[in-house]
PQR file of N, CA, C, O and H, with PARSE charges and radii, in Angstrom:
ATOM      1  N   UNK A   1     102.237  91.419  97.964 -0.4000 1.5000
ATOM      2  CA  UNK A   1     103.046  92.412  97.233 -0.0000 2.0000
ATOM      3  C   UNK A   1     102.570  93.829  97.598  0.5500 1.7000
ATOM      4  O   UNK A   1     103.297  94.711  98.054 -0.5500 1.4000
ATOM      5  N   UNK A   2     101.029  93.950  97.294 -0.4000 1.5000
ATOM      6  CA  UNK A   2     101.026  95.155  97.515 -0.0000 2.0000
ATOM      7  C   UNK A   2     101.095  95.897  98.770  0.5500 1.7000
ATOM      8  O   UNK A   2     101.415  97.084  98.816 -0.5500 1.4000
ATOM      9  H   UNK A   2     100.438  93.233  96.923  0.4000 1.0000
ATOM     10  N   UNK A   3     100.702  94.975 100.096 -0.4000 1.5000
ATOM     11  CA  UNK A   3     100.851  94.576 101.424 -0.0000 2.0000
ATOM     12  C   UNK A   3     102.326  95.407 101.911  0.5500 1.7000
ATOM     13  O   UNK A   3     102.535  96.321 102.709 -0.5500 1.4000
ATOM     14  H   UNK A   3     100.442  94.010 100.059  0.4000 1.0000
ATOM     15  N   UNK A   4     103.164  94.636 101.050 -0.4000 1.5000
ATOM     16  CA  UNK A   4     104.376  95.576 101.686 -0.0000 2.0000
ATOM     17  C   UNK A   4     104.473  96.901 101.144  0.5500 1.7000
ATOM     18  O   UNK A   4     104.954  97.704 101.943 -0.5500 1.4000
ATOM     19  H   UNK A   4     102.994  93.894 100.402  0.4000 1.0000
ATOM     20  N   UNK A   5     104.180  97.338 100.094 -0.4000 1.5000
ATOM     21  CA  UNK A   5     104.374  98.527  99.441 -0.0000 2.0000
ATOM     22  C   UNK A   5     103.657  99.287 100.143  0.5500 1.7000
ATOM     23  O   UNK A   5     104.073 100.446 100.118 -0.5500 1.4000
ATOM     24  H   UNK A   5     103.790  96.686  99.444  0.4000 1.0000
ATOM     25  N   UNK A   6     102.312  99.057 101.063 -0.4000 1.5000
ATOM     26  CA  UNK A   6     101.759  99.584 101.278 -0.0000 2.0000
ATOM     27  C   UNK A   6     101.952 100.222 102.894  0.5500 1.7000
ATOM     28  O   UNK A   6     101.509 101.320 103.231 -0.5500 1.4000
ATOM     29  H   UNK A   6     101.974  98.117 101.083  0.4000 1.0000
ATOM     30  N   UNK A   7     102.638  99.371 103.716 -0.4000 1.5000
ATOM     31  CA  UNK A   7     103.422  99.599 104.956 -0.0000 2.0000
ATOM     32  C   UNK A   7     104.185 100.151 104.946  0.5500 1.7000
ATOM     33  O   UNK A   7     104.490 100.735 105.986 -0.5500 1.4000
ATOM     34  H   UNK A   7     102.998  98.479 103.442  0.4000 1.0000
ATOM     35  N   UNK A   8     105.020 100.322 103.686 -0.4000 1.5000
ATOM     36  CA  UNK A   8     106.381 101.088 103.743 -0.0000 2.0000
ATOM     37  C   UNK A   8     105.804 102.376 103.130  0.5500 1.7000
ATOM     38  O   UNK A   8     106.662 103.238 102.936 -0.5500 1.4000
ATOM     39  H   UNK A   8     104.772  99.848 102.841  0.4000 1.0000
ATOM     40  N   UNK A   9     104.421 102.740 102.746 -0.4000 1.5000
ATOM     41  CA  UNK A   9     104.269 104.010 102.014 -0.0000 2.0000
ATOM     42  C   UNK A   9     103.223 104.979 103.256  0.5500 1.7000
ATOM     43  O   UNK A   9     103.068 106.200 103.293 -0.5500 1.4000
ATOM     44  H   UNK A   9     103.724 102.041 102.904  0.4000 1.0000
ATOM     45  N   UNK A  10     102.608 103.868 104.218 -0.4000 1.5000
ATOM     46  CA  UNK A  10     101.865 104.088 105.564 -0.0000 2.0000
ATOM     47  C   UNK A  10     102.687 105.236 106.324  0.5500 1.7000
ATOM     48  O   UNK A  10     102.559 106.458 106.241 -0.5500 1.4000
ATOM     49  H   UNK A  10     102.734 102.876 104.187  0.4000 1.0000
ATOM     50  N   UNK A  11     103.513 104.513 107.044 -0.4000 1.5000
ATOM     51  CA  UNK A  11     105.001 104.756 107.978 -0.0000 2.0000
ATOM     52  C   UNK A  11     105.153 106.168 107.178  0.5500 1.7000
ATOM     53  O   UNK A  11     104.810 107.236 107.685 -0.5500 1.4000
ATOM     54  H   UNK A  11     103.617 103.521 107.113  0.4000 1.0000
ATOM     55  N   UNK A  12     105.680 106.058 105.929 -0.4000 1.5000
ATOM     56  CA  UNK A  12     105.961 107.445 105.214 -0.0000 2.0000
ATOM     57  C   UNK A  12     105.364 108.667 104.822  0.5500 1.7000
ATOM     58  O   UNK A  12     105.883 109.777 104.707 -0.5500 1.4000
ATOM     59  H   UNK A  12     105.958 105.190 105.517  0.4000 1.0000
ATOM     60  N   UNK A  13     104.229 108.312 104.639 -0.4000 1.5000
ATOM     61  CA  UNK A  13     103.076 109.098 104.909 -0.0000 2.0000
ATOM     62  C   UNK A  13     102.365 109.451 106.286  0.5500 1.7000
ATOM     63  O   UNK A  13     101.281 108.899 106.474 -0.5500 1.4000
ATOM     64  H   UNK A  13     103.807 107.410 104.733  0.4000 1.0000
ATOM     65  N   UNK A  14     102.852 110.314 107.281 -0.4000 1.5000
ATOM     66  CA  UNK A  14     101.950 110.138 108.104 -0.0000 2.0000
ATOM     67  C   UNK A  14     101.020 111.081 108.062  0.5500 1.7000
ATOM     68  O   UNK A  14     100.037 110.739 108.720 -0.5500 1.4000
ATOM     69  H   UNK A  14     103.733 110.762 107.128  0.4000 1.0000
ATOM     70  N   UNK A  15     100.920 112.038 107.607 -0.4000 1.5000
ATOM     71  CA  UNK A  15     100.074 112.785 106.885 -0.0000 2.0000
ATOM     72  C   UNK A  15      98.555 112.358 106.687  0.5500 1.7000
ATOM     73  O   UNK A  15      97.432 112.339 107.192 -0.5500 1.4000
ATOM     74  H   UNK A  15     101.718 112.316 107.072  0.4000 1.0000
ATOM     75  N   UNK A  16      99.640 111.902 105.157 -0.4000 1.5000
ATOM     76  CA  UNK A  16      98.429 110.835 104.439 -0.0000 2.0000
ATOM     77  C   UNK A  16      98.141 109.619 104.081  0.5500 1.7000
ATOM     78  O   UNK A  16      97.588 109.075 103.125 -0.5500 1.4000
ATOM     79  H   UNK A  16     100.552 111.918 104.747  0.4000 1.0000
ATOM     80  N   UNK A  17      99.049 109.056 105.870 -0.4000 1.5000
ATOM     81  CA  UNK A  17      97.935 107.923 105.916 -0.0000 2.0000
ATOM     82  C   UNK A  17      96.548 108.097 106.367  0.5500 1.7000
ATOM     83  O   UNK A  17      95.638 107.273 106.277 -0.5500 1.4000
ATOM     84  H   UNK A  17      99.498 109.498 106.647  0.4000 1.0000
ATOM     85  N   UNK A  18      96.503 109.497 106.954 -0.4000 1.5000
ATOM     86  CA  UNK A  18      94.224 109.439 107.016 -0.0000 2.0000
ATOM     87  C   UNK A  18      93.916 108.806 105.561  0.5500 1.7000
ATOM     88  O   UNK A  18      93.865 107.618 105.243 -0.5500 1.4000
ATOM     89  H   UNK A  18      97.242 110.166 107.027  0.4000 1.0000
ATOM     90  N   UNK A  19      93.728 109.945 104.790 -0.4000 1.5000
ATOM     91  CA  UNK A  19      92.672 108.735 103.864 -0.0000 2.0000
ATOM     92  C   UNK A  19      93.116 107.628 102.637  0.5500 1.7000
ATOM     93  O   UNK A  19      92.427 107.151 101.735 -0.5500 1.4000
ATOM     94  H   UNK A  19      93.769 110.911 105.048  0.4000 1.0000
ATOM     95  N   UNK A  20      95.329 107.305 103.167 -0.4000 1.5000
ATOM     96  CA  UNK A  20      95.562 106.168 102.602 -0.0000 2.0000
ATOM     97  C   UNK A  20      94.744 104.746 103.113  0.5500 1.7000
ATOM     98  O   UNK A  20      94.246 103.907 102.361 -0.5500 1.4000
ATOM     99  H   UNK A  20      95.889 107.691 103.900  0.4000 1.0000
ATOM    100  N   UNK A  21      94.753 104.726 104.455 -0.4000 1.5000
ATOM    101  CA  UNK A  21      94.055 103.758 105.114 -0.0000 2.0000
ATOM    102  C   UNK A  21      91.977 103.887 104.455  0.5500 1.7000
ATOM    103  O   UNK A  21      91.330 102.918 104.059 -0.5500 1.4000
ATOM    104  H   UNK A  21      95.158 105.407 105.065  0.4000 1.0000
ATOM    105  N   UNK A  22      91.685 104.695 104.511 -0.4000 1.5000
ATOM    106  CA  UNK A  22      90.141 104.906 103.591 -0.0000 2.0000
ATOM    107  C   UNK A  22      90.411 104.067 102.381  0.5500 1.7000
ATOM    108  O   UNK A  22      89.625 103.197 102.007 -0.5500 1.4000
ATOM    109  H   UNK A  22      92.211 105.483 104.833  0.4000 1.0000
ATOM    110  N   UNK A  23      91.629 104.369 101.728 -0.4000 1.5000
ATOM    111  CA  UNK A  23      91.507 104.090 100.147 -0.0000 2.0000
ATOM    112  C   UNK A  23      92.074 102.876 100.328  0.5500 1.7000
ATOM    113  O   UNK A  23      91.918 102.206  99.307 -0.5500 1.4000
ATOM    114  H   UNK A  23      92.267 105.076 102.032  0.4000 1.0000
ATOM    115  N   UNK A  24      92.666 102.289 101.176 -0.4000 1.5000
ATOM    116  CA  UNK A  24      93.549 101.325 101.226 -0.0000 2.0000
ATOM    117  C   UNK A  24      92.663 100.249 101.229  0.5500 1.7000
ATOM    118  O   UNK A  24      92.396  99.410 100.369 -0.5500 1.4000
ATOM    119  H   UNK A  24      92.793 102.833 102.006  0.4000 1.0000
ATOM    120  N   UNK A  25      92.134 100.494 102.712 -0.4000 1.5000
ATOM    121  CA  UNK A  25      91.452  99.478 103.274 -0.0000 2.0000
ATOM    122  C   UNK A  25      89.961  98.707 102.937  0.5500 1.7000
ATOM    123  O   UNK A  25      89.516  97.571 103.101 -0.5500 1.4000
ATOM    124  H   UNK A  25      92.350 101.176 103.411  0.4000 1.0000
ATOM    125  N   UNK A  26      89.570  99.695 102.502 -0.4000 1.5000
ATOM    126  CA  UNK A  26      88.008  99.264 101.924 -0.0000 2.0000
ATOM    127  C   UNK A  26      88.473  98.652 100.442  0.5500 1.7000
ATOM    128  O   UNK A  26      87.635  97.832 100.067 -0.5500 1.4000
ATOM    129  H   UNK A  26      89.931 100.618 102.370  0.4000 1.0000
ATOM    130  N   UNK A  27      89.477  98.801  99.573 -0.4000 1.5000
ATOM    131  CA  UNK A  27      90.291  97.949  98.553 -0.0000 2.0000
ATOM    132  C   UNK A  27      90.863  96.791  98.766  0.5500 1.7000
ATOM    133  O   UNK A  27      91.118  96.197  97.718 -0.5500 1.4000
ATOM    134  H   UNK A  27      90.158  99.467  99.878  0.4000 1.0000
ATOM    135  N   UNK A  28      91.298  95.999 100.167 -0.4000 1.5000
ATOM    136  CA  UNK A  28      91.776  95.305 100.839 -0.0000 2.0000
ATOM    137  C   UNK A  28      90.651  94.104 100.932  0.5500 1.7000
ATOM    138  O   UNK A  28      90.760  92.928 100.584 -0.5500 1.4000
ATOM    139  H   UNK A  28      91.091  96.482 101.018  0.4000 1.0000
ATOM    140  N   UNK A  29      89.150  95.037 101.721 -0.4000 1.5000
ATOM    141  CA  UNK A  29      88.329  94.207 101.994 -0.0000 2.0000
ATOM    142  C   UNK A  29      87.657  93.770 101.170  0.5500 1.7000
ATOM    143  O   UNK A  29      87.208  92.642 101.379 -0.5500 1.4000
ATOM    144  H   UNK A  29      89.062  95.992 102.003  0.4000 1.0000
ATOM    145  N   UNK A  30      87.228  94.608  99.631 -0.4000 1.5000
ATOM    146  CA  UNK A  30      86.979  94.474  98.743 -0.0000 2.0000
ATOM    147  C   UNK A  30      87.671  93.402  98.035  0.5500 1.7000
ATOM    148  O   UNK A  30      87.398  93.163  96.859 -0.5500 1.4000
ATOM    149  H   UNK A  30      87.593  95.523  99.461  0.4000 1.0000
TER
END
């Protein structure tokens, strides 16, 4: 779920996907 929300907010952000991917990803692996 959140997987897709999160691709479609990536793409849209390109900005801020720098530190969406920080906040994203270490939440992911977590």
């Amino acid at each position: 779920m959140k997987t897709g929300t999160l691709l479609l907010t990536i793409p849209q952000l390109p900005a801020d996907h720098c530190w969406q991917q920080t906040s994203i990803y270490p939440n992911l692996i977590h």
